[in-house]
ZAMAR-614881 format. One line per 8 residues: their letters; for each residue x negated, y negated, z of C-alpha. Coordinates in steps of 0.2 Angstrom, whole numbers, padded with zeros to 4 digits. Layout:
ZAMAR-614881
A = X/Y/Z; ...
This chain:
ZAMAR-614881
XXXXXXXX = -0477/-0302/0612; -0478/-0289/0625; -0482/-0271/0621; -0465/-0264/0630; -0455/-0278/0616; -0468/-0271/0603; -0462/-0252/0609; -0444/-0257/0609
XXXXXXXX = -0443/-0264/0590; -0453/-0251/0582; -0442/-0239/0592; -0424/-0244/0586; -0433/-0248/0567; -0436/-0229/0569; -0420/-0224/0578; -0409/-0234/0563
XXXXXXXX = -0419/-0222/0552; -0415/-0206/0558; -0397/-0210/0562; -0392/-0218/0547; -0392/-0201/0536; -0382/-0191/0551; -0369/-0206/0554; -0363/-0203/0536
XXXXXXXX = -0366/-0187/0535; -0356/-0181/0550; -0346/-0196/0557; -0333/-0205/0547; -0336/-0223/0545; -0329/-0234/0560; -0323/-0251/0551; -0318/-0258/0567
XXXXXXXX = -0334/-0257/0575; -0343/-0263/0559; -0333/-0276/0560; -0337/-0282/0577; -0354/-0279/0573; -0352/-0294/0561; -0344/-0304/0574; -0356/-0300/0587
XXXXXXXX = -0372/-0304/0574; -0363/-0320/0570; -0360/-0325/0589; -0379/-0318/0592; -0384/-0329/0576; -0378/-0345/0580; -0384/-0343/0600; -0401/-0341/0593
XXXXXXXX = -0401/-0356/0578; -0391/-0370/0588; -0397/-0364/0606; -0415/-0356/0604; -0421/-0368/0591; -0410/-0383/0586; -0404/-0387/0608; -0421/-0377/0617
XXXXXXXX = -0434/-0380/0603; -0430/-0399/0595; -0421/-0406/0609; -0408/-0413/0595; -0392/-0413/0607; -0386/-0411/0626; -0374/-0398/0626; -0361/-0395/0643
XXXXXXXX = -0369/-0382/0656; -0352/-0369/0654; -0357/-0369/0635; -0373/-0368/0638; -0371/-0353/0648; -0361/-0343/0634; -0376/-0348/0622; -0388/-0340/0634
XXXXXXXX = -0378/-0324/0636; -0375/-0321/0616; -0395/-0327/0614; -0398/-0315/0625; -0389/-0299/0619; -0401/-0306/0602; -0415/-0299/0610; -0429/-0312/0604
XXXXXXXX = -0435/-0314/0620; -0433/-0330/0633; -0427/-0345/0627; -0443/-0353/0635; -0454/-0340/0626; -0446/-0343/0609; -0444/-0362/0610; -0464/-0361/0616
XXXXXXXX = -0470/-0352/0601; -0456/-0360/0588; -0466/-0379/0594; -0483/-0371/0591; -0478/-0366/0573; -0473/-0385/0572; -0488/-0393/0579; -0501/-0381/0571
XXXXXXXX = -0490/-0376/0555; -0497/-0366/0541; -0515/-0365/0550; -0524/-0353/0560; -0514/-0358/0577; -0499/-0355/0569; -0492/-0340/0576; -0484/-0334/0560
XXXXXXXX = -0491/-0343/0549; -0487/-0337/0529; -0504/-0341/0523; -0507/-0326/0531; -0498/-0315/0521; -0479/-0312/0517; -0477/-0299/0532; -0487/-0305/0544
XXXXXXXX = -0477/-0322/0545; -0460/-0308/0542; -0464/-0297/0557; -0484/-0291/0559; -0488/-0306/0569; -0477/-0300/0583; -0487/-0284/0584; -0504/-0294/0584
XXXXXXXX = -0510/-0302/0601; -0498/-0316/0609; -0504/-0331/0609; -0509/-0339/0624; -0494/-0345/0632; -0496/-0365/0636; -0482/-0369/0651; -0484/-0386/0648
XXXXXXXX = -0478/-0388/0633; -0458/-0381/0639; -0461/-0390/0656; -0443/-0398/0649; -0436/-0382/0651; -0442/-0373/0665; -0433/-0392/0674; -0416/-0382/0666
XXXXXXXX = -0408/-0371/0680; -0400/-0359/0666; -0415/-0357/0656; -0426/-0356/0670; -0415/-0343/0676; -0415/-0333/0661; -0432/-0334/0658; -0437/-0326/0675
XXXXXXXX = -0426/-0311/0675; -0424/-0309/0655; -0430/-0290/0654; -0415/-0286/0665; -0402/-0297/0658; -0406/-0289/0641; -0401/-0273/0650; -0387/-0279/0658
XXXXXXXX = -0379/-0286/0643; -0379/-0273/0633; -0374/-0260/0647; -0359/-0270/0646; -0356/-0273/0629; -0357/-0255/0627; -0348/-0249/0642; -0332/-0260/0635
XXXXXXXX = -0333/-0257/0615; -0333/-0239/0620; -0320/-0238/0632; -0307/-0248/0616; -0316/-0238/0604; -0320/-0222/0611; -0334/-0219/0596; -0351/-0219/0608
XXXXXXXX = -0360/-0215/0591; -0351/-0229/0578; -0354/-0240/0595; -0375/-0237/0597; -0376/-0236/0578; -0366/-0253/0572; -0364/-0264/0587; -0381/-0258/0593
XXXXXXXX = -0392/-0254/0581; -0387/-0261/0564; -0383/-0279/0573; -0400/-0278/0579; -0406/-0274/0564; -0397/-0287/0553; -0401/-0300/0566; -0419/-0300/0569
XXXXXXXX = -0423/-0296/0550; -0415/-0313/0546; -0423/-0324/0559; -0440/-0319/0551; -0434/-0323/0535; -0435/-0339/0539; -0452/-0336/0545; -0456/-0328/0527
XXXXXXXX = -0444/-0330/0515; -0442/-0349/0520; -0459/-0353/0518; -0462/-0343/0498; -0443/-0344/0488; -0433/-0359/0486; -0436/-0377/0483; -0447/-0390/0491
XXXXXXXX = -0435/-0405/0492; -0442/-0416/0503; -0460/-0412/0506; -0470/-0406/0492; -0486/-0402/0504; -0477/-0389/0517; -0473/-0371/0512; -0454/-0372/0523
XXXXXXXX = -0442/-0374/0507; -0423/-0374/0505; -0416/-0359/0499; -0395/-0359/0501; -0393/-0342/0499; -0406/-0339/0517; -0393/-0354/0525; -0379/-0344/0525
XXXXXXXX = -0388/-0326/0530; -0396/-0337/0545; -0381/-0349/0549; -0388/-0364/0539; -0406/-0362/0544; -0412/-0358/0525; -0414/-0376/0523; -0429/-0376/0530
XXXXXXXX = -0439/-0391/0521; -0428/-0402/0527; -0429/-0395/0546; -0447/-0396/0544; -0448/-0413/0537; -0434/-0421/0547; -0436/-0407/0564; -0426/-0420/0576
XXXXXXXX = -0409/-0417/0566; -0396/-0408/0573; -0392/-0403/0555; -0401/-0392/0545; -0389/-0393/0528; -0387/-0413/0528; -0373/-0411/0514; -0354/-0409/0516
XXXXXXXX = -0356/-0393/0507; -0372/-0385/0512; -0366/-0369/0524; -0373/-0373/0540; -0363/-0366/0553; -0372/-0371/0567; -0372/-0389/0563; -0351/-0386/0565
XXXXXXXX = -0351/-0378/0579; -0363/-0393/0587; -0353/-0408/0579; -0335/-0398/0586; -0341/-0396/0602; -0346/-0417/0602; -0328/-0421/0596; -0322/-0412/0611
XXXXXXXX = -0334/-0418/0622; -0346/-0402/0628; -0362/-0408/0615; -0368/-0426/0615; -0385/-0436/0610; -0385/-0428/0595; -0398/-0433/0585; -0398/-0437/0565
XXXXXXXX = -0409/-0443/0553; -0404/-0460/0545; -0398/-0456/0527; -0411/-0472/0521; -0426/-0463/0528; -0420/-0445/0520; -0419/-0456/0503; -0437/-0462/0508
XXXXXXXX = -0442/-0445/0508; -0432/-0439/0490; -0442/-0455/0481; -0458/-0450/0487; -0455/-0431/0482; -0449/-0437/0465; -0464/-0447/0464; -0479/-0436/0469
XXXXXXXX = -0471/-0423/0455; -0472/-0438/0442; -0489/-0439/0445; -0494/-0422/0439; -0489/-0430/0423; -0502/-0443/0414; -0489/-0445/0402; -0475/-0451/0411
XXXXXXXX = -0489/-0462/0421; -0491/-0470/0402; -0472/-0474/0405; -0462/-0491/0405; -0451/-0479/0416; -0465/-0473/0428; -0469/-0491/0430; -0453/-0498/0436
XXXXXXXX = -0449/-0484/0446; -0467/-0488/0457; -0460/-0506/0461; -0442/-0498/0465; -0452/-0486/0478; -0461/-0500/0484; -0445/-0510/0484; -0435/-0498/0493
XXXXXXXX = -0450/-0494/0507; -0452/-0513/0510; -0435/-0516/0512; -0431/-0499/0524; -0444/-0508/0534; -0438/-0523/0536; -0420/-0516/0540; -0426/-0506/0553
XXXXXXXX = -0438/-0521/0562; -0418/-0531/0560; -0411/-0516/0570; -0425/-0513/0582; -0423/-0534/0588; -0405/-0530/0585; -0404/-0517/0600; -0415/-0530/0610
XXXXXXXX = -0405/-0544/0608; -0390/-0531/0615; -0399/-0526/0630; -0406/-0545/0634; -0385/-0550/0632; -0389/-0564/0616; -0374/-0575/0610; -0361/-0568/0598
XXXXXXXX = -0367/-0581/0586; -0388/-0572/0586; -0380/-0558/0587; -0368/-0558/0570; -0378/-0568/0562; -0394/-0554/0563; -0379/-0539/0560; -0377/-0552/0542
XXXXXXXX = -0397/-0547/0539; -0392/-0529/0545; -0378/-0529/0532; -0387/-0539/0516; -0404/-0526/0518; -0392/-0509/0517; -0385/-0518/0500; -0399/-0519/0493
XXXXXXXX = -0405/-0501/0498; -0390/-0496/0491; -0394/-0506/0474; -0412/-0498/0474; -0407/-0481/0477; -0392/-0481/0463; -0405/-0491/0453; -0418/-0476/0456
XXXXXXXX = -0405/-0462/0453; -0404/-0471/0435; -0422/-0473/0430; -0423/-0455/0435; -0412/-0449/0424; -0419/-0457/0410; -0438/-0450/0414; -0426/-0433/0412
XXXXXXXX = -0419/-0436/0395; -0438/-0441/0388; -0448/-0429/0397; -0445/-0409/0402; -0448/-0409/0419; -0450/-0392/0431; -0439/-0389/0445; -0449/-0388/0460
């Protein structure tokens, strides 16, 4: 990050400061404005998890250019830099996780991955890597003249809340200031907080976990094992119930056709995952290894991994007999094979769920 960025963030952390005392000392408390702030750092919010990282970052969907557009502006008025500069260092912290290439890396303490690594040296900026989105006109765009958009946008946003509001202070307090605030302390969150408290579901070796409680301050990027695991998906809360606004806001904009391509990790392959999790905490145990239980559950994992195999190799020559324009009859009699395998996974996974819950009754087992 560049030392004017560096200048700007440690001056409106110090400016919140001072101003916080004197706004409720001496200004009445704008309700309206606070409100919009809300509305502002959820626009500003979503901009940057479903543009910045889950459309820029993963590439996990095509979204229509006028949408796109409105993205950019909100990302903007975020002030988290360029979507190119973000997306660049977001792929090194996937590529080089949790080592000394990643740029905010919590191995390196709980602050530096919070906000100490964006007053360190940048690292060396690699354009290859975003040759993607420097082929993007609106990104491209945005990237070149980002220091003066920045400026733009909020002269704007300013000029217009204070001409309904006529509160210049409650409008460079809580539009301003305390959105900025709110904003940028929980995008690092995920950087800190997402890597040390909550629960490794899927993969037991990273330090990303799920936490639901991070989802919804972040607009559903708290569940951050899984994104990690599984960084192609669209989704980040995979279950009807997990708060992930962004994923909404991506699947409604397909249904009315301005988002498309969106990609999502087969449910088989997330159950994969789930079995080999449970596993590698049953092995920490030589007691349940000892286990009848233990035993059957090894040839249910097998089972299922074989059989996942084998249905996707089905689908793959599927897809090929599509393309080269097969006979309905080859063609429904491999969707049959399709069909049989994902009963079987079906029976394997209800099959593990029960076996599972046995191992629960007989042995106290930690959450993790």
């Amino acid at each position: 990050m560049g030392k004017t960025a560096r200048y700007i963030i440690g001056g409106y952390h110090l400016a919140f400061i001072v101003l916080t005392p004197m706004y409720f000392l001496f200004h009445s408390f704008n309700l309206p404005l606070f409100l919009l702030s809300i509305l502002l750092y959820g626009l500003c919010g979503v901009a940057i998890t479903a543009g910045y990282h889950r459309l820029y970052s993963h590439k996990a969907y095509k979204l229509n250019p006028v949408i796109e557009f409105f993205v950019l502006g909100f990302a903007t008025l975020a002030m988290q830099g360029s979507a190119i500069k973000w997306a660049h260092d977001h792929r090194v912290h996937h590529t080089h996780l949790d080592t000394e290439k990643d740029p905010y890396s919590v191995t390196h303490g709980f602050w530096h991955a919070h906000m100490g690594w964006l007053f360190k040296p940048s690292i060396p900026f690699n354009a290859k890597s975003v040759a993607d989105l420097f082929k993007n006109p609106l990104v491209r765009f945005q990237h070149q003249y980002y220091g003066w958009l920045v400026l733009a946008t909020h002269l704007v946003l300013v000029r217009y809340v204070f001409l309904l509001s006529n509160d210049l202070f409650s409008t460079l307090y809580l539009v301003v200031l305390f959105r900025l605030l709110l904003l940028h302390h929980c995008t690092w969150f995920i950087n800190s907080l997402a890597h040390v408290w909550g629960a490794k579901t899927y993969s037991r070796e990273l330090t990303a976990v799920d936490n639901g409680i991070l989802a919804f301050l972040t607009f559903g990027e708290g569940y951050h094992n899984f994104h990690h695991t599984f960084m192609s998906d669209y989704r980040n809360g995979i279950r009807w119930y997990h708060f992930d606004p962004s994923k909404w806001f991506v699947w409604t904009c397909s249904k009315i056709g301005l988002a498309s391509k969106l990609k999502r990790i087969d449910a088989n392959v997330i159950k994969k995952s789930l079995i080999k999790h449970d596993m590698d905490l049953f092995e920490r145990f030589e007691v349940i290894q000892k286990s009848d239980l233990y035993v059957n559950l090894q040839q249910l994992q097998k089972s299922f991994e074989k059989t996942l195999a084998e249905l996707q190799d089905d689908f793959r020559a599927y897809q090929k007999l599509r393309a080269q324009k097969a006979t309905r009859l080859e063609k429904k009699e491999l969707r049959r094979f399709i069909r049989s395998k994902r009963r079987e996974l079906r029976a394997y996974w209800k099959s593990w769920l029960l076996h599972v819950k046995s191992l629960e009754k007989n042995f106290v087992l930690p959450h993790v």
